[in-house]
N, C-alpha and C positions, 0 to 999 in steps of 0.2 A: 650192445654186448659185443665182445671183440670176435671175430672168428678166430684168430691167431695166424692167418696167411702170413702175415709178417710178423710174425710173435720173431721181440727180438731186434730185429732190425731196427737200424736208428737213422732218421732222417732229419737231413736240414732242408728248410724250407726257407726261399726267398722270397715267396709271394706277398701283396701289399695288400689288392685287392682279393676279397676271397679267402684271404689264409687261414681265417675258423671254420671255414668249411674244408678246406684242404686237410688241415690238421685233425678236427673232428674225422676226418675219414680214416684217415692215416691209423688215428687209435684206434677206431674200430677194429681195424685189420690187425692190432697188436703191437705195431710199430711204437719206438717212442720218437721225439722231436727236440728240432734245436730251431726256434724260429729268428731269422735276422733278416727283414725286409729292406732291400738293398736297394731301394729307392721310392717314391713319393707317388701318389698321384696327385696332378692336383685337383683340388674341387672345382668341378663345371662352370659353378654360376661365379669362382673368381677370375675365369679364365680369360681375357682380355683378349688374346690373341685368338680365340676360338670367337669371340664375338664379334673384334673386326672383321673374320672373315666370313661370319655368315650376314653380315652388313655387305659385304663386297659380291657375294652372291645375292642378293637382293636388290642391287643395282646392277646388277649384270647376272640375268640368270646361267646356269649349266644347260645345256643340250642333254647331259646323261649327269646320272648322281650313281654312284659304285657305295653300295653299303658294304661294309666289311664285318662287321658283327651286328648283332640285335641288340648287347646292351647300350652301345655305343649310337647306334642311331636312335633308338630310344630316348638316351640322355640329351642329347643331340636337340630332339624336339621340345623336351620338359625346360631344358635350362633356358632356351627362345623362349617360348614362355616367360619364365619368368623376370627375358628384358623385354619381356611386348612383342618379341618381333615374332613368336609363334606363327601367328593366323597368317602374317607373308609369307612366311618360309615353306610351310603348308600350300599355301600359293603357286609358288616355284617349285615344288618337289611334285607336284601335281601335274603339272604342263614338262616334267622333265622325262626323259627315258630313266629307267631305277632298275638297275642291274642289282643281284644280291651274290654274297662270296657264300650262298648254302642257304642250307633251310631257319638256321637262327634269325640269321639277316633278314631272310624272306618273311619268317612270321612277323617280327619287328617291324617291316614295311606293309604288310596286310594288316597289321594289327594298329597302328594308326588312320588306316581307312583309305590307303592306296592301293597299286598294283602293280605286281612288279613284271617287265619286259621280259626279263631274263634270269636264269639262276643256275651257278654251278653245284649244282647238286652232285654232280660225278664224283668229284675230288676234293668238293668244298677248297677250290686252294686260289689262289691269288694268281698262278697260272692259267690256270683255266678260264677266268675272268678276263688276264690281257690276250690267250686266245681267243677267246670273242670276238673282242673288241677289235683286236687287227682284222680278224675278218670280216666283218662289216666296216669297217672303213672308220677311222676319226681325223681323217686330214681335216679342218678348217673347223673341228669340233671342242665348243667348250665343256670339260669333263671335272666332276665335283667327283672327290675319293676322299672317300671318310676312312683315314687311317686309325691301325689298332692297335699301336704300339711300334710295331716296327717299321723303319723310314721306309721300307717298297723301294726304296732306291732304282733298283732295275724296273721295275714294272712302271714306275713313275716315270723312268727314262725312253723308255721303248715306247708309251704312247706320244710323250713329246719328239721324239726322231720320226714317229709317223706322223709327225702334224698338226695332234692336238692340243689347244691351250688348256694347264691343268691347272685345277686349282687343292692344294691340299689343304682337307679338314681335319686338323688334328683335335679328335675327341678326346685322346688320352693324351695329358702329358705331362712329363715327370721332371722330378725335382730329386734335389740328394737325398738318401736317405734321411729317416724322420730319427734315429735310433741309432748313431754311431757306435756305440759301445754293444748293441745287441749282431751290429754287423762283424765287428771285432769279434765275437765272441764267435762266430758261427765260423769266422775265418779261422780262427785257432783252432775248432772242431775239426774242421775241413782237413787241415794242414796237419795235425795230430793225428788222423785217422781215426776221431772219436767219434765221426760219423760212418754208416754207410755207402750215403746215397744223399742226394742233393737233390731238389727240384726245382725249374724252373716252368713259370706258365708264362713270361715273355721274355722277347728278344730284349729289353733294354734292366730284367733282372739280372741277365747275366753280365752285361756291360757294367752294371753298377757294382756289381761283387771284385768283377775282376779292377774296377776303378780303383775303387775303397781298398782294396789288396793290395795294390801297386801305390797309395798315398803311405800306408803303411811297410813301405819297404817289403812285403811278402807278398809279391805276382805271381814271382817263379815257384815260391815255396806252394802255392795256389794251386797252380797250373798243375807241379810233378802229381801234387794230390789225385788229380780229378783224370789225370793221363794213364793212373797205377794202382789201383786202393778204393777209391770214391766214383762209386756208376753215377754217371749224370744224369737227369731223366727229365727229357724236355717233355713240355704238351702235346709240340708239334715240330714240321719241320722249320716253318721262319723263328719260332723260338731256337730254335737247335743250330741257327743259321752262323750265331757270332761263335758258337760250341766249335763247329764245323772248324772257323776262321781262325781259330787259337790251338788247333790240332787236338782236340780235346773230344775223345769217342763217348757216345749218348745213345740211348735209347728212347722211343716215343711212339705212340700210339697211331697208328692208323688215321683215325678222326681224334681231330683240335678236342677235346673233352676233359674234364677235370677226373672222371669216372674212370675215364678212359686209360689215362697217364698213371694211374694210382694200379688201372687194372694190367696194364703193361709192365710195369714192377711190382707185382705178384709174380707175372708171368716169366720175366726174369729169375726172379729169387727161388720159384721151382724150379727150374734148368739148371741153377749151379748149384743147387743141394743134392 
């Protein structure tokens, strides 16, 4: 039953993964939807490049493995599996130091039958994590980072200038949109101001909106939107990061949460009523 907190309000929604549950919430609250997933995930067990890398970590194990989310190292272990190379991997993740970015992560890593070193519970943030890590030291350390969407650029950098060899896992990774014309259409919304409010739950939703916008000749018409008209409303702050980079103002929750983000634009929409 809807409460009507957002009775009204119209929302587009970029999300790929998750977006019936995003959207299922979304109506609850009374809200209506424009859904255009602006880009792909692709499936685990096609993922080639995620499998030669955890072959390259099984011949050379990590010293530390950085989970970054629980469903991502979840997936991480099931889709091993299902190339055989589980019970190694298991092997290696075992004998390694297993830092978690929060308590997701860390259930994820307790809940396949490890234990984890370390957990930024404070801030759950990716900062917190390469604080760590600088302060205990990784000169001459090989380090496994299970990325989560977004490239960590800076944090991936800053442990290679201190020394560490890194290896990136990329669990998620994405591909063009599966739906061109459903992305078109969210960008017409966008740009007509037939929407309110926008959401994104990754840093590479928003790259592919504004992609798809600019193959379409309307970047700019995009951008004036989301700068004057359309609240943006990230998960968190490295989703909010490219938002940040295109001068484009967002709002976001506290904690990474789909609950969370939905309950932070409530939170908003009472403030300017």
């Amino acid at each position: 039953m809807a409460d009507g907190s957002l009775s009204g309000l119209r929302v587009g929604v970029t999300a790929d993964r998750r977006a019936d549950d995003q959207i299922e919430l979304l109506h609850r609250k009374g809200a209506t939807t424009v859904h255009g997933p602006t880009m792909r995930i692709v499936p685990l067990a096609d993922d080639s490049d995620l499998a030669a890398t955890t072959r390259t970590l099984l011949d050379a194990p990590p010293d530390v493995v950085v989970a970054t989310t629980g469903q991502g190292f979840r997936g991480w272990l099931e889709v091993a599996d299902e190339w055989g190379l589980g019970e190694r991997l298991r092997s290696v993740l075992a004998a390694a130091e297993l830092l978690a970015r929060g308590p997701k992560a860390r259930g994820a890593i307790r809940g396949a039958g490890f234990r984890e070193a370390w957990s930024a519970d404070e801030t759950e943030s990716s900062p917190e994590v390469l604080e760590h890590l600088l302060a205990v030291g990784v000169s001459g350390r090989r380090i496994a980072v299970q990325l989560h969407g977004d490239p960590m650029t800076s944090f991936l950098g800053a442990l290679r200038e201190a020394g560490a060899e890194v290896v990136e896992v990329h669990v998620y990774r994405w591909e063009p949109p599966p739906d061109l014309p459903a992305v078109d259409s969210l960008i017409a919304a966008i740009v007509s101001r037939e929407v309110d409010a926008v959401t994104f739950t990754s840093a590479p939703a928003v790259e592919g909106l504004v992609h798809r916008a600019e193959a379409v000749g309307r970047r700019e018409e995009l951008l004036g939107a989301l700068r004057g008209g359309v609240l943006a409303c990230a998960v968190g702050p490295v989703t909010a990061a490219p938002l940040d980079r295109l001068d484009v103002p967002s709002i976001a929750p506290e904690r990474f949460r789909l609950g969370a983000m939905v309950k932070r634009l409530e939170e908003h929409v009472a403030a300017s009523s």
